[in-house]
C-alpha positions in Angstrom: 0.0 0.0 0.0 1.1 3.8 -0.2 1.7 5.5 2.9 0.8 9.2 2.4 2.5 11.9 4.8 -0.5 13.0 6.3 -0.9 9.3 7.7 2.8 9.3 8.5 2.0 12.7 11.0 -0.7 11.0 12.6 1.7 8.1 13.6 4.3 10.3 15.1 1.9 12.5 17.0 -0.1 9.2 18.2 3.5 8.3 19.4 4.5 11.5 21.3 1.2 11.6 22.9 2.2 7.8 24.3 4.8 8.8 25.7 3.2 12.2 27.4 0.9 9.2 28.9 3.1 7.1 29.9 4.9 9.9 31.9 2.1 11.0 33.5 0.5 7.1 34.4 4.3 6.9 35.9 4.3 9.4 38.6 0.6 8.6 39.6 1.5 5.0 40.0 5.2 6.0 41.7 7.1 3.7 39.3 11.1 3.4 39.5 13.0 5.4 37.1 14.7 2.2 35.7 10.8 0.9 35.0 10.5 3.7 33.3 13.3 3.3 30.9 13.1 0.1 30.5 9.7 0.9 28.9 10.4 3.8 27.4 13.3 1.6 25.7 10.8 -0.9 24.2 7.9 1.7 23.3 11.3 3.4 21.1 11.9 0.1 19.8 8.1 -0.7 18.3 8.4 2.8 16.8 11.7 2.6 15.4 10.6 -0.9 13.4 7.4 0.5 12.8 9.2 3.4 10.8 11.2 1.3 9.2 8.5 -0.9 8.2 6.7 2.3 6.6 9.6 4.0 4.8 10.2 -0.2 2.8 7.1 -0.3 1.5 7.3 -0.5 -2.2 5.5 1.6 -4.8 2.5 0.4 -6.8 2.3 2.7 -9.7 -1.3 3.5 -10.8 -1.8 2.8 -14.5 -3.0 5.7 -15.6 0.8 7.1 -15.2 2.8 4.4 -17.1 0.7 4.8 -19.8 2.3 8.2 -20.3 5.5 5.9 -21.0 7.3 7.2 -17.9 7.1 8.7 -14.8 7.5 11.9 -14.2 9.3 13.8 -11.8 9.6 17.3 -10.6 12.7 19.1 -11.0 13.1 19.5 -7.2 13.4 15.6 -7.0 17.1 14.4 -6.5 17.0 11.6 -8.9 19.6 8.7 -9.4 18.0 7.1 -12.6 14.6 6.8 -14.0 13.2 3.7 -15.7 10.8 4.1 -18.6 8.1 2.2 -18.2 6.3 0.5 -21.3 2.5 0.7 -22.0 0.8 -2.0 -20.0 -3.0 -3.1 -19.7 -5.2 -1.1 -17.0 -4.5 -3.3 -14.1 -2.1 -1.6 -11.7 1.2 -3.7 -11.6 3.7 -3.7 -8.9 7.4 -2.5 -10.3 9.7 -4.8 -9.0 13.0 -3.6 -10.6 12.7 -0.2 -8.9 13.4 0.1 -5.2 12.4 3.4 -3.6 13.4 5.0 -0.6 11.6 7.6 0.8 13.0 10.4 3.3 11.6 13.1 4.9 13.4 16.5 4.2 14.0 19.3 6.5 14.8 21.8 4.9 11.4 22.1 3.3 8.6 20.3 3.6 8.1 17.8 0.7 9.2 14.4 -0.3 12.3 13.2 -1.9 12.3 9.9 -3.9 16.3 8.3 -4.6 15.1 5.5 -7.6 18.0 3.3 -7.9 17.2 1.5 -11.3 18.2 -2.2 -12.5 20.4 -1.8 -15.9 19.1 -1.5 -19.0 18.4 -4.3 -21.1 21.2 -4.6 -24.1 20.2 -3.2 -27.4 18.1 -5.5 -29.9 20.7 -7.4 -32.1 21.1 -5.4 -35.2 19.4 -8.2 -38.2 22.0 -9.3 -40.5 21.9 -8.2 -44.1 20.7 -9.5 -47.6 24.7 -10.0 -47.9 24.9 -11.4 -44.7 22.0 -14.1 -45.5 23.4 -14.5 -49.1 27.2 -15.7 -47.2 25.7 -17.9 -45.1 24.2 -20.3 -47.9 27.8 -20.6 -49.4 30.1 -23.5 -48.5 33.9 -22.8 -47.1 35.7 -23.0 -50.6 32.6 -20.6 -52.3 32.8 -18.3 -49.7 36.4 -17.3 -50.4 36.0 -17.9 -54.1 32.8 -14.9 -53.5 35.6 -12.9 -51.6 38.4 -13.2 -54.1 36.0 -11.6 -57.1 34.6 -8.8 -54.9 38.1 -7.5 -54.0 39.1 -8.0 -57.6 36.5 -5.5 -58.7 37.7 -2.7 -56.1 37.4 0.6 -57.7 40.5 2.7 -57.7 39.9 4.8 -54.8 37.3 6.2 -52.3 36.9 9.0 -49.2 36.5 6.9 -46.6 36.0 8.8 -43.0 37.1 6.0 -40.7 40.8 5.1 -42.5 43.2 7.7 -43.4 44.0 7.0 -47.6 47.6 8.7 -47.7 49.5 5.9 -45.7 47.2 2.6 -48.2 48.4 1.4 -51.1 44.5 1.5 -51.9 42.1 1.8 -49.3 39.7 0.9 -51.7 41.2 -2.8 -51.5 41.6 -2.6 -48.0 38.3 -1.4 -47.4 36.1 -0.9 -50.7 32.6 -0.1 -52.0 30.7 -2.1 -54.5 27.7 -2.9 -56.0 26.5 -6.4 -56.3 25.7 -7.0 -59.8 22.8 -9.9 -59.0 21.8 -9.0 -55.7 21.2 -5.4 -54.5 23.7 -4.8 -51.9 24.1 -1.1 -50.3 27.8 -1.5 -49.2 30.9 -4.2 -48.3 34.4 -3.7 -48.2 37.5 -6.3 -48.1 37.8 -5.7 -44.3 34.2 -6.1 -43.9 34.7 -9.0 -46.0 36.9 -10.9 -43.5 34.9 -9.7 -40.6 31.6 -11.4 -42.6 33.7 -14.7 -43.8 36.5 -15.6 -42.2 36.6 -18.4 -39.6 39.7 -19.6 -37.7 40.1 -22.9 -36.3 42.7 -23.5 -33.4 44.0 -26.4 -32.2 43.9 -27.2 -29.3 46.3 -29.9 -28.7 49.7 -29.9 -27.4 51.1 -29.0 -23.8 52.4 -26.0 -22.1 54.2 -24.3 -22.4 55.5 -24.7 -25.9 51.5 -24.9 -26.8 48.8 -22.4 -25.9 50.8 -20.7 -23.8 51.8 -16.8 -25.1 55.0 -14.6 -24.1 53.7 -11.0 -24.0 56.6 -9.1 -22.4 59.7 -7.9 -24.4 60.6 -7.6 -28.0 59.6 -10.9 -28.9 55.6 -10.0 -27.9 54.2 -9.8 -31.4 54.3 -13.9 -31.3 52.1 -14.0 -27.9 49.9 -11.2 -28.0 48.4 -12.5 -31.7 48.5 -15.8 -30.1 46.5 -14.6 -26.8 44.0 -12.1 -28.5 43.2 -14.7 -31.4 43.0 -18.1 -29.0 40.5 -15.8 -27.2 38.4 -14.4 -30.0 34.6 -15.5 -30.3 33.9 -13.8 -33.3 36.6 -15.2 -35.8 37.1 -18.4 -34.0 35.3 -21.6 -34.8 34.4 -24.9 -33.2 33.9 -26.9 -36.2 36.7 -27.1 -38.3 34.9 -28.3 -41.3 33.8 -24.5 -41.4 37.3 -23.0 -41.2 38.9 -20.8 -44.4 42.4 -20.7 -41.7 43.4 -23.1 -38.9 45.8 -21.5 -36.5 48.9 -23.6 -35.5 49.5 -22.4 -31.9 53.3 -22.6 -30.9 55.9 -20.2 -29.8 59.2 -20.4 -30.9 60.1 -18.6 -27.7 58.5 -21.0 -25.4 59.8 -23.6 -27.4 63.3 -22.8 -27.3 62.9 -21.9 -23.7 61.7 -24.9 -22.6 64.1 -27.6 -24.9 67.0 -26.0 -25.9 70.2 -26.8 -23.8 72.5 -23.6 -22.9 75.7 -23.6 -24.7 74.9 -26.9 -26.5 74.1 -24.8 -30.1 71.9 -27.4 -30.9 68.7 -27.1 -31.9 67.5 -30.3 -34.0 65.4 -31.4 -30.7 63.2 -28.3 -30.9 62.5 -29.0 -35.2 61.9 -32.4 -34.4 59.5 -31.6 -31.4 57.4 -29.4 -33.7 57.9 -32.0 -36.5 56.0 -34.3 -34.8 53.3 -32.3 -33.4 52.8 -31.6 -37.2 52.4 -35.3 -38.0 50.3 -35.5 -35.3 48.1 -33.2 -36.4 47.9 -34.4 -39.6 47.1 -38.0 -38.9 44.4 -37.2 -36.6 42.7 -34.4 -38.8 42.2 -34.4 -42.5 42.6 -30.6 -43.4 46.6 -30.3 -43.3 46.8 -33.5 -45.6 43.5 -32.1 -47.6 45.7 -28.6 -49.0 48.8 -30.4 -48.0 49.1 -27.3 -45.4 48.2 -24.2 -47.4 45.5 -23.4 -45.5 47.3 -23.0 -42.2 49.3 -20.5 -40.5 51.4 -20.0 -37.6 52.5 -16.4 -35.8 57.0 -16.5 -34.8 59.4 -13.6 -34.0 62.3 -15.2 -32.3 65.3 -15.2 -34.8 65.5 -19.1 -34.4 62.5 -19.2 -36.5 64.8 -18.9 -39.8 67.2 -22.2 -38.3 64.5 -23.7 -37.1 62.5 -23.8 -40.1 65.7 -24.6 -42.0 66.0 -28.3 -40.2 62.6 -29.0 -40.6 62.2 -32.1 -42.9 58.3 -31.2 -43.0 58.6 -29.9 -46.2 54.8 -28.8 -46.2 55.4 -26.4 -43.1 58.3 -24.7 -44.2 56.6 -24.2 -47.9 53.2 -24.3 -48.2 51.9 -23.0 -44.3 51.2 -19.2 -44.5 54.4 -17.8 -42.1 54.0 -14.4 -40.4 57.1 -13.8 -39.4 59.2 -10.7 -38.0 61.9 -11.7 -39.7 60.8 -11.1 -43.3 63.9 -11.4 -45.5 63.7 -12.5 -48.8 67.4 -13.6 -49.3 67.4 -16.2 -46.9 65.0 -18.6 -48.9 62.3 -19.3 -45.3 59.8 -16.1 -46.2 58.9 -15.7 -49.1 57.0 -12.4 -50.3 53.9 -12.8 -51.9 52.6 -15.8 -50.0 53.9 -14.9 -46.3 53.3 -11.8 -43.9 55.9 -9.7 -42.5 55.3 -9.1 -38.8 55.8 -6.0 -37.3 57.8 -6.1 -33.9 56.8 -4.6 -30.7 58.1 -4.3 -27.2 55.8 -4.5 -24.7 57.5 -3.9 -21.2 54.1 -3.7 -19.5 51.9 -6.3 -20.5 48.3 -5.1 -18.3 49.0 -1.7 -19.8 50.9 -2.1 -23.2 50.6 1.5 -23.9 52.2 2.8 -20.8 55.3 4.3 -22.0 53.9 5.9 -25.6 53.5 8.9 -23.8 53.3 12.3 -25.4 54.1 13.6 -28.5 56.7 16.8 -29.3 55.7 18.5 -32.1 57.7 19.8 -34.5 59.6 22.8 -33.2 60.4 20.3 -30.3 63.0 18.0 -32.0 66.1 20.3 -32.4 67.9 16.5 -33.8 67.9 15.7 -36.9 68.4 12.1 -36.4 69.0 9.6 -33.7 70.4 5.8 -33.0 71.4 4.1 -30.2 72.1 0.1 -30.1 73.9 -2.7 -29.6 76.8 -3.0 -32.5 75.4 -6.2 -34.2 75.1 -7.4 -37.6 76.8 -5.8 -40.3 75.1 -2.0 -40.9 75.4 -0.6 -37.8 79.4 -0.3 -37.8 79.1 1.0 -40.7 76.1 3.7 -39.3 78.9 4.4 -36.5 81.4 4.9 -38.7 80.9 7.4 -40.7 78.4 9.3 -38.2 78.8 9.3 -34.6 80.6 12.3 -34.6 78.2 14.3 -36.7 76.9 17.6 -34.2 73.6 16.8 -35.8 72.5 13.6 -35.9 72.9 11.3 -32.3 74.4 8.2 -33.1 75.9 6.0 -30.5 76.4 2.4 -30.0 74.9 1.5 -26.2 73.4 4.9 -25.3 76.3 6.8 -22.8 75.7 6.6 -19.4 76.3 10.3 -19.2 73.8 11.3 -21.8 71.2 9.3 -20.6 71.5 10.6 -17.0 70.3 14.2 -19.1 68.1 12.6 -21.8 66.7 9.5 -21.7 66.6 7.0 -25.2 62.8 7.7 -25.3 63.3 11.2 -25.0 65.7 11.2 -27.5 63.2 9.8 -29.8 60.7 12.4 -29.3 63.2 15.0 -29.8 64.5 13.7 -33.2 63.0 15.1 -36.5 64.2 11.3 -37.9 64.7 7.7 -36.4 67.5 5.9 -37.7 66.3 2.1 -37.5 69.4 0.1 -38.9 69.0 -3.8 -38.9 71.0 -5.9 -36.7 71.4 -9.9 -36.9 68.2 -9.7 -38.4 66.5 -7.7 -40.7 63.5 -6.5 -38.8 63.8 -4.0 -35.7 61.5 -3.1 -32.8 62.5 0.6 -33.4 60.3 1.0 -36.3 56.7 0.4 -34.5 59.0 2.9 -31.8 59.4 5.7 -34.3 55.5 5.0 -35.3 54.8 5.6 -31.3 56.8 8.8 -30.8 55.7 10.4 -34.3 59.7 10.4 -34.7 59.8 9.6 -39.1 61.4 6.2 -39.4 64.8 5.9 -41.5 64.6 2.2 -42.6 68.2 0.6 -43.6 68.0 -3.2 -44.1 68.1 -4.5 -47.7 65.8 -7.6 -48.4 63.1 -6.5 -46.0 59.9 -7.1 -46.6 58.3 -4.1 -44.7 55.2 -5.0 -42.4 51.4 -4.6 -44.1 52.8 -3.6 -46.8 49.9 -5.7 -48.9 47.6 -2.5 -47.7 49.9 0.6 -46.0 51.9 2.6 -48.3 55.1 3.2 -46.2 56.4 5.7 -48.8 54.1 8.2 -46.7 55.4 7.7 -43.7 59.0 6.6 -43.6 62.5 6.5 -45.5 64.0 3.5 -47.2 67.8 4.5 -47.3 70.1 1.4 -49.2 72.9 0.1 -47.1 74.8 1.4 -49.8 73.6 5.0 -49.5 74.7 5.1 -45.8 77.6 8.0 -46.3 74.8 9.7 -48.0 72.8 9.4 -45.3 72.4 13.1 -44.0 72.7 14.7 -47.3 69.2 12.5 -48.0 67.3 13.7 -44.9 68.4 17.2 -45.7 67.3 17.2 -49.2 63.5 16.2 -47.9 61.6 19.6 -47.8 59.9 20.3 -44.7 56.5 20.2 -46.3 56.8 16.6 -47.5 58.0 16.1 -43.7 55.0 17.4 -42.3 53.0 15.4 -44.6 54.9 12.4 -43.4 54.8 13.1 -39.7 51.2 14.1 -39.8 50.9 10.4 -41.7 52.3 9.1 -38.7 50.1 10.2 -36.2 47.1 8.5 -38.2 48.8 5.4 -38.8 49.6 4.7 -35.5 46.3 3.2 -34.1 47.3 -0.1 -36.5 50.5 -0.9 -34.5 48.6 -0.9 -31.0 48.4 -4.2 -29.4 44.8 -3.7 -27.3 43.8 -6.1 -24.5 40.5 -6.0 -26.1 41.0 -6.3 -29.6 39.7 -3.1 -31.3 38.8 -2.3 -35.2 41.8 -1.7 -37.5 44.2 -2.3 -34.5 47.3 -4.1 -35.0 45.4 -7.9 -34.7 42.8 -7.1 -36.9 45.9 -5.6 -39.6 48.0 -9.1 -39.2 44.9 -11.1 -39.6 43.8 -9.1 -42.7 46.9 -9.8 -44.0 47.0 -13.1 -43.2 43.5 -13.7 -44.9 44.6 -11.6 -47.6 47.8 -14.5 -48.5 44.7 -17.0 -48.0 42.5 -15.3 -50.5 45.8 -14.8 -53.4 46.3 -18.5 -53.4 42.9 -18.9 -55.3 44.2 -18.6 -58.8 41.2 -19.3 -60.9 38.0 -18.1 -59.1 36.3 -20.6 -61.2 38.2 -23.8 -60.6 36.5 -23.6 -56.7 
């Protein structure tokens, strides 16, 4: 029932006129003083659960007012949250997902209601589209054969609000606008296409920590987070491998080298013949590696001993036909092989719950008096050469190990923020954490490693965003960064800052972020190996 104030007033007075009573029956009757608390304590008692009693009762709201569609409350109300309420039939229902507390003010007289409202139900699932409907009616092998002709058709370009066209090849590939010629479709693009099509199947056997098990700390992350963010994925990921376009082979060359290589022994045959046979094993159990003799499957490395490792493997099909995303991606040393593999980029991540935590801030452009900076270990065989003919240069900052004494004043990120250009020479290998660095710090990347098969490169167009400088052309090197007008440097910088957000790693994977770009890519290598669209 509603309890009105007026009937609240009665009660009180009813119970101060009690106790005037019960004061005045007590010195007629000469009772003790502690009789009288003791009764005055339990007559304070039933009113205190009595008024607790009254302010819990719930509110029945009449039906004339939800038939407005919501309740209305004066301005002078202090309200939490207010729950619409939907049009009902005239009996008066009791609202049970609203609890209301009522308290008497005293500053003025009136009421003041505090609604504390269950949350809101999620928003009705959005129905999928005639291209939707028409992808679910094709097969695995159709479905990619549909893909493969719709990207074919891309126009040459469009304005697209979400991507950034300077730093694409062709955004229109990447993300492109058609027109189904048989059905009327409003819009798809490539990306969309994978979101729509592609389904990954993981397998789950093998043991930890060579298996299922991801690194995501140091420069060797890449590996772990893809294998982390894509084990976990509902929305790519498939139980039913008979529906799968990819199937994920789930090993880290880290963990495996950690785990079974023996210090100082310089052998690793133990670690190609453990994978070997979880290969086998795989394919004697399940018929899809045997079914595209392994075309169809891909794996995720950036430790170096990828490139040996591979090299002893006697599973021909693995190191040949498997789609390798590797950080390594050089074309001279006969393991990756451009056109059919991905080139990974490499991160360091030294915080793994925040992997963002030392980006920091930006300088802009009047902030970064140096025209170039390096610092690094003296490995491989361009940076001696780098050294050599620069380190003394008033201008550019290049060092081997960064000097004690200079990073006491300036530390190695600072000196990337205050650097105009980022010198990121290769060392044993020819990839280099410093590039998705300079990407971070808007400092322009200055690429020197010959053979390298830059990362996404099958959509971003690095020409708008970095410098390729020859090994060759390294005594030329400041006479090239000089000749680059500071317009087409502003163009290149300003590239940078919108190219960044598909090089962040995200603990929940976000659109166009850097698992989404090796995954496209990925698919992309999938969807090239379809030759004839008609032989499928």
């Amino acid at each position: 029932m509603f309890i009105s104030r007026r009937t609240k007033i009665i009660f009180q007075r009813a119970a101060f006129f009690m106790m005037r009573d019960l004061l005045h029956c007590s010195r007629w009757l000469s009772i003790g003083w502690r009789k009288l608390i003791f009764a005055g304590a339990i007559v304070t008692m039933a009113g205190f659960v009595l008024h607790i009693w009254l302010l819990s009762q719930p509110v029945i709201v009449p039906s004339h007012s939800s038939l407005n569609g919501s309740i209305q409350l004066s301005e002078s109300l202090n309200v939490a949250r207010t729950e619409q309420f939907q049009h009902i039939t005239a009996t008066p229902i009791r609202n049970s997902s609203v609890q209301v507390i009522e308290k008497m003010r005293k500053r003025r007289r009136g009421e003041e209601l505090k609604i504390i409202a269950s949350p809101p139900l999620p928003p009705p699932a959005t129905p999928p589209s005639r291209l939707q409907r028409h992808i679910w009616t094709l097969s695995s092998s159709e479905a990619l054969v549909f893909a493969k002709r719709e990207i074919q058709h891309a126009p040459v370009n469009i304005e697209d609000p979400e991507l950034y066209a300077p730093v694409f090849q062709n955004v229109s590939v990447f993300k492109r606008y058609s027109i189904f010629r048989i059905i009327s479709f409003d819009e798809f693009r490539s990306y969309e296409l994978m979101e729509m099509i592609l389904k990954v199947y993981v397998y789950h056997e093998g043991k930890r920590p060579i298996f299922h098990q991801p690194q995501l700390k140091g420069i060797y992350a890449s590996e772990g987070w893809f294998m982390k963010l894509m084990e976990a994925n509902s929305h790519f990921v498939t139980r039913y491998p008979g529906k799968a376009h990819l199937f994920y082979l789930p090993y880290s060359v880290y963990q495996l080298g950690r785990t079974l290589y023996k210090p100082n022994s310089h052998d690793i045959g133990s670690l190609a013949n453990h994978l070997r046979d979880w290969v086998n094993f795989i394919a004697a159990k399940y018929p899809f590696w045997n079914r595209t003799h392994g075309s169809d499957h891909f794996f995720v490395a950036c430790h170096d001993w990828v490139r040996v490792l591979t090299q002893q493997l006697r599973t021909k099909e693995l190191k040949e036909n498997a789609i390798k995303a590797l950080c390594n991606a050089d074309t001279s040393e006969g393991i990756f092989k451009a056109g059919h593999d991905v080139s990974l980029p490499e991160t360091t991540i030294r915080t793994p719950r925040r992997p963002h935590r030392y980006i920091g801030v930006r300088n802009r452009v009047s902030q970064r008096p140096i025209l170039a900076f390096f610092a690094g270990f003296m490995h491989g065989r361009v940076r001696p050469i780098l050294l050599k003919y620069w380190r003394k240069d008033e201008d550019m900052k290049i060092y081997g190990r960064l000097p004690v004494h200079v990073a006491r004043n300036m530390s190695y990120i600072q000196h990337m923020k205050s650097s105009k250009y980022c010198i990121c020479p290769m060392g044993f290998e020819v990839n280099s954490p410093r590039i998705v660095e300079s990407i971070y710090y808007e400092c322009v990347p200055v690429i020197i490693a010959d053979n390298f098969v830059l990362p996404l490169s099958e959509v971003l167009d690095w020409s708008a965003f970095s410098i390729v400088v020859a090994e060759k052309d390294i005594p030329k090197l400041k006479e090239i960064l000089l000749a680059i007008p500071l317009r087409k440097y502003l163009r290149m910088q300003t590239n940078l800052k919108m190219v960044q957000k598909h090089f962040f790693w995200n603990p929940i994977p976000v659109k166009y972020d850097l698992f989404h770009m090796i995954l496209h890519s990925i698919w992309v290598k999938r969807l090239s190996q379809i030759q004839d669209v008609q032989s499928l």
